[in-house]
C-alpha positions in Angstrom: -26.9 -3.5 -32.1 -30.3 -5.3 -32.4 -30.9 -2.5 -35.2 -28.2 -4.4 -37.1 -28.9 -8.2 -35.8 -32.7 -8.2 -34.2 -31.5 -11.8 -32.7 -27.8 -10.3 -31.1 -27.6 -11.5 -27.9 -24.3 -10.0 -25.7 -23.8 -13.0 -23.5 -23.5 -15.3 -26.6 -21.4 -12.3 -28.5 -19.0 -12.2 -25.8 -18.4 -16.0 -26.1 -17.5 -15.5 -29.8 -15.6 -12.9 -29.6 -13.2 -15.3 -27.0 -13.2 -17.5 -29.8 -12.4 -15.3 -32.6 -9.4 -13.6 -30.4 -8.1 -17.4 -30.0 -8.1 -18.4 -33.1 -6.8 -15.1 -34.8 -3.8 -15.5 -32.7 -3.1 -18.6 -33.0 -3.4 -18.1 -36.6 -0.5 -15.2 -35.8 1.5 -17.5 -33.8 1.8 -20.2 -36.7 2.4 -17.1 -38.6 -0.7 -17.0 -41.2 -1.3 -13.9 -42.0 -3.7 -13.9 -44.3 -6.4 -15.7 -42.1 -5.1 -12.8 -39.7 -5.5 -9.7 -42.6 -9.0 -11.5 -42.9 -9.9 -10.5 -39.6 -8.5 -7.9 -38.9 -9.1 -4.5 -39.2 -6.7 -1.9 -40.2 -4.7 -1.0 -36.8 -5.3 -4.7 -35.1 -3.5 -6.0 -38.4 -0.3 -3.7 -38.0 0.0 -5.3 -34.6 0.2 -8.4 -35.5 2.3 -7.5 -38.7 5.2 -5.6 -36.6 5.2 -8.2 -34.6 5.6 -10.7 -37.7 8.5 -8.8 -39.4 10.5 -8.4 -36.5 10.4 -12.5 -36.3 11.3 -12.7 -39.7 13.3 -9.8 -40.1 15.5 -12.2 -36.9 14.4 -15.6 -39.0 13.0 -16.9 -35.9 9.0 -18.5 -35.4 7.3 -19.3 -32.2 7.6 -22.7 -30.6 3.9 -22.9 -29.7 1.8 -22.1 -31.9 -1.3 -21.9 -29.7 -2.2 -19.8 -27.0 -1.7 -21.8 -23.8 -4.5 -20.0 -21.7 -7.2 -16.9 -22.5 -9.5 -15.4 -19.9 -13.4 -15.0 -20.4 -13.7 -11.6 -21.9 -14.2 -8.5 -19.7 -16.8 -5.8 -21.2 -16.1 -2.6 -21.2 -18.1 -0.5 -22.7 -20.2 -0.3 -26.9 -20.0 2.9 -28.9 -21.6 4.4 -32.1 -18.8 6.4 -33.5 -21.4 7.2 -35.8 -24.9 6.5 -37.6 -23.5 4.9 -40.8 -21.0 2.1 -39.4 -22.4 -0.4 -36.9 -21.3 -0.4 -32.8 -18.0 -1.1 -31.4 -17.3 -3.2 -28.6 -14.6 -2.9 -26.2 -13.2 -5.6 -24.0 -10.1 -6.8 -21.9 -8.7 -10.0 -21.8 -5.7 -11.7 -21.1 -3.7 -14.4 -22.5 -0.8 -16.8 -21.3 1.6 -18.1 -24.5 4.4 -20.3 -24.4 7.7 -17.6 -24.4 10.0 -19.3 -26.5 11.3 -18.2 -30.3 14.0 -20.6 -32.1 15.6 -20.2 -35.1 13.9 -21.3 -38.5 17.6 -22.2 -39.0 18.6 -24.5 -36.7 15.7 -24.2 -34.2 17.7 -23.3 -31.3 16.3 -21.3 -28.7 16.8 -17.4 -29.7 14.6 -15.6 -26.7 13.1 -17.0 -23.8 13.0 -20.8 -22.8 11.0 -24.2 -23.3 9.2 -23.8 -20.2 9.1 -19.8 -20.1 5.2 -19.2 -20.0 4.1 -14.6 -20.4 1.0 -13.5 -19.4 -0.8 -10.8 -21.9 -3.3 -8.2 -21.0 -4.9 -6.9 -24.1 -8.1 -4.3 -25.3 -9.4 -5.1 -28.0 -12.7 -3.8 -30.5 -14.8 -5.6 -32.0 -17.0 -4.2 -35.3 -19.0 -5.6 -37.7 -16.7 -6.6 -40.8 -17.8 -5.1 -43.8 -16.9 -7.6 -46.0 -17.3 -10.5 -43.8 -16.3 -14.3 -45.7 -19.0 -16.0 -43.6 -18.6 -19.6 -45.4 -14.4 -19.4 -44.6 -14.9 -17.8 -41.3 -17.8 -18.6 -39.7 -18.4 -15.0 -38.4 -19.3 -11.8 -39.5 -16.6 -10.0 -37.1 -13.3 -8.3 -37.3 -11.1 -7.3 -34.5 -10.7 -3.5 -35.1 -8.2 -2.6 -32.7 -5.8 -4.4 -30.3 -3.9 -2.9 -28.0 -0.7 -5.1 -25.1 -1.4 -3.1 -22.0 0.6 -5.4 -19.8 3.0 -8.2 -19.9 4.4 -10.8 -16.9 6.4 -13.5 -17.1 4.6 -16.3 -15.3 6.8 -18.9 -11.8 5.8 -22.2 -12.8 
């Protein structure tokens, strides 16, 4: 990666990274997709498009629109798929969100409750972005892929 960024330091990366996830999916859970297509690459933006249409496709939103908890970021492992595109890294993370969707209609309560809280376990890539908006952004970064691997509904 230093071929690409002589100052890249992993421990800092990793950091950012957290922060980008956060603030992509809370940028999902208010339901902006653009700020989400900006950041996203091709298969971590049909996740979060799926899971968009199905809420409209229902006219429903999500009551919190912030992610209530995420972990530090667990590496797993960097790969050159090849010599022309920079690395990938690979992590693991996991979130806790508020579980409640209401109606843009009458915002009652259509799945899940108030004080429902789900625990997420994602992987995720992180690549270079090609055409990064620095200025808007404030990284060069895009989440390539993004993958649920578990879900639990948390006992308050």
């Amino acid at each position: 990666m230093r071929y690409y960024e002589p100052n890249f330091d992993i421990f800092v990366f990793q950091y950012e990274v957290r922060e980008i996830f956060t603030r992509v999916f809370n940028a999902f859970l208010k339901g902006d997709l653009d700020y989400v297509q900006k950041c996203c690459g091709e298969q971590a933006l049909n996740f979060f498009k799926e899971k968009l249409k199905l809420l409209k496709d229902k006219k429903c939103v999500h009551l919190n629109k912030e992610l209530l908890f995420v972990s530090d970021m667990n590496f797993l492992e960097a790969r050159f798929v090849d010599k022309k595109n920079s690395p990938i890294f690979i992590y693991q993370l996991r979130a806790q969100q508020q579980d409640c969707i209401i109606s843009e209609v009458d915002g009652k309560v259509v799945e899940g409750g108030i004080h429902d809280i789900k625990s997420f376990n994602y992987i995720l890539s992180f690549q270079v972005n090609e055409n990064p908006l620095l200025s808007e952004l404030g990284h060069f970064w895009k989440i390539k892929e993004l993958v649920e691997t578990e879900v639990f509904k948390q006992i308050i």
